[in-house]
C-alpha positions as CSV (number, residue, x, y, z in Angstrom):
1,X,7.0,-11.3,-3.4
2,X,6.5,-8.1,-1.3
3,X,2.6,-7.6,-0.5
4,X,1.6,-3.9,-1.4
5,X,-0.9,-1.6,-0.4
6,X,-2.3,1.3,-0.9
7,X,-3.9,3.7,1.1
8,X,-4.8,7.6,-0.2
9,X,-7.6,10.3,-0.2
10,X,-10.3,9.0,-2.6
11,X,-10.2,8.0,-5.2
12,X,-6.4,8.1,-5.4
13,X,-5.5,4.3,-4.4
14,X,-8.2,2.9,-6.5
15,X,-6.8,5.2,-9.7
16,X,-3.4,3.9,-9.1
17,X,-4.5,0.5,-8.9
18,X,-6.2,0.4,-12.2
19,X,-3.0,2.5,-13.5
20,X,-0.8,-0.3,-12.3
21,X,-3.2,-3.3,-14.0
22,X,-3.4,-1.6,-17.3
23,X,0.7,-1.4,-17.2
24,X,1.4,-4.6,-15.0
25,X,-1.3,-6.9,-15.1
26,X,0.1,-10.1,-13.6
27,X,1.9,-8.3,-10.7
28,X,-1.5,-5.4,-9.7
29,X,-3.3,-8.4,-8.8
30,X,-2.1,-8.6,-5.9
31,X,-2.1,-5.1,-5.0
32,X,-4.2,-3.9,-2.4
33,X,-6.0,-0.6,-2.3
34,X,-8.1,2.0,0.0
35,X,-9.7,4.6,-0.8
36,X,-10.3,6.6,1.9
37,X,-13.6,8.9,2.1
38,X,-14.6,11.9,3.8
39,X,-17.3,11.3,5.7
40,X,-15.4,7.6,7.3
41,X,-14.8,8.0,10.4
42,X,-10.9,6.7,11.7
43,X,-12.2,3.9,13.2
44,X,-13.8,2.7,10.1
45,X,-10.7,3.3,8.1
46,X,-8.8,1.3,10.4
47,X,-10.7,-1.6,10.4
48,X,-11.0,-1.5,6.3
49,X,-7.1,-0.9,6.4
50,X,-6.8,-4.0,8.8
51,X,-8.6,-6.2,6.3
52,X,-6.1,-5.2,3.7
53,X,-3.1,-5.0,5.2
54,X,-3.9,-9.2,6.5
55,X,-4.4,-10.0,2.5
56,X,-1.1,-8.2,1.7
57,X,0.4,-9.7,4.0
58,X,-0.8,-13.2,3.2
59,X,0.9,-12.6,-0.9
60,X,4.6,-12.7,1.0
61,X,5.4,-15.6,2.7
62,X,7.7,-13.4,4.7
63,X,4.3,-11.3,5.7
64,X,6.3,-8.0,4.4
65,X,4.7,-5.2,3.1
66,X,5.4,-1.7,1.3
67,X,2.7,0.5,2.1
68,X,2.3,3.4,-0.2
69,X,0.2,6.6,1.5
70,X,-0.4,10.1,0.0
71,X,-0.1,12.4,2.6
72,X,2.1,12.6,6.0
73,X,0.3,13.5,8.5
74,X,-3.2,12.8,7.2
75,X,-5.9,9.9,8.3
76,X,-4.3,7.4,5.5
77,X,-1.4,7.8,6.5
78,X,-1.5,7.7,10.6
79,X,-3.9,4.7,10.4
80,X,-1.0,2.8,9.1
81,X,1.3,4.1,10.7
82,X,-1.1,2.6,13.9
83,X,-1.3,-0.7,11.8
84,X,2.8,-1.0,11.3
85,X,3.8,-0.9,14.4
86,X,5.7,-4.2,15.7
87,X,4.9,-5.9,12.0
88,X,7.1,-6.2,8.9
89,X,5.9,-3.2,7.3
90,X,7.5,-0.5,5.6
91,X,5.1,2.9,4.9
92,X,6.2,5.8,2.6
93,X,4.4,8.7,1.6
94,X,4.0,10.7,-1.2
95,X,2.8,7.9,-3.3
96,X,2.6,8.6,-7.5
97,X,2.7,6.5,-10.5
98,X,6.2,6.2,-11.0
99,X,6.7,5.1,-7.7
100,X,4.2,2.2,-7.5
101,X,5.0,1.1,-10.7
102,X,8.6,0.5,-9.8
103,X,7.0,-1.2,-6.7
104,X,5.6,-3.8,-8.5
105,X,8.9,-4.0,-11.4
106,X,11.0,-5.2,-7.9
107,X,7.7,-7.0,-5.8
108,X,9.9,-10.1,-5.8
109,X,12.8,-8.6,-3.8
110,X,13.0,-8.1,0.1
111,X,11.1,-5.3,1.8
112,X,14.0,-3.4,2.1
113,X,15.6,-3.7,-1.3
114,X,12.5,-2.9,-2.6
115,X,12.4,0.5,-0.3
116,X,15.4,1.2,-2.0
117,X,14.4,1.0,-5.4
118,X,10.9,2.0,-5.2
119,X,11.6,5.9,-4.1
């Protein structure tokens, strides 16, 4: 199973997270999420992301992850795009409902299948 974490403005991951356990609550327990404030500063966020992205990465024995971001370009999204770099980890942006809950339908599946059927 394909660790997964989210990372978003706040409160964005932490609403998608409770979205995905009221819908799927076997497979949103193993869902990471971050909620990333205003007032953090990026080395804060990184080491919080860091944290997270070791746990959802310890739910594959393959260590791959799909991480789900809001915004290119934004602090979410280039920490873990800092964090990625030389691990098996996949990061898209744009995160929604839809799209994490077809996450979680194909969790089981190899990081890049479930790329494919995620967006």
């Amino acid at each position: 199973m394909s660790g997964l974490f989210i990372i978003a403005h706040e409160p964005l991951a932490s609403a998608l997270k409770l979205a995905a356990q009221h819908c799927f609550p076997e497979a949103a327990t193993s869902l990471q999420a971050l909620d990333v404030g205003s007032r953090q500063s990026p080395e804060e966020v990184e080491a919080q992301a860091r944290i997270l992205l070791q746990l959802a990465q310890d739910e594959d024995a393959r260590g791959e992850v799909l991480i789900l971001t809001d915004v290119f370009g934004a602090t979410p999204c280039n920490t873990v795009q800092r964090l990625a770099d030389g691990q098996r980890v996949k990061v898209i942006t744009g995160v929604n409902l839809p799209m994490l809950w077809r996450a979680l339908n194909y969790s089981a599946e190899t990081l890049d299948t479930l790329i494919t059927r995620a967006v």
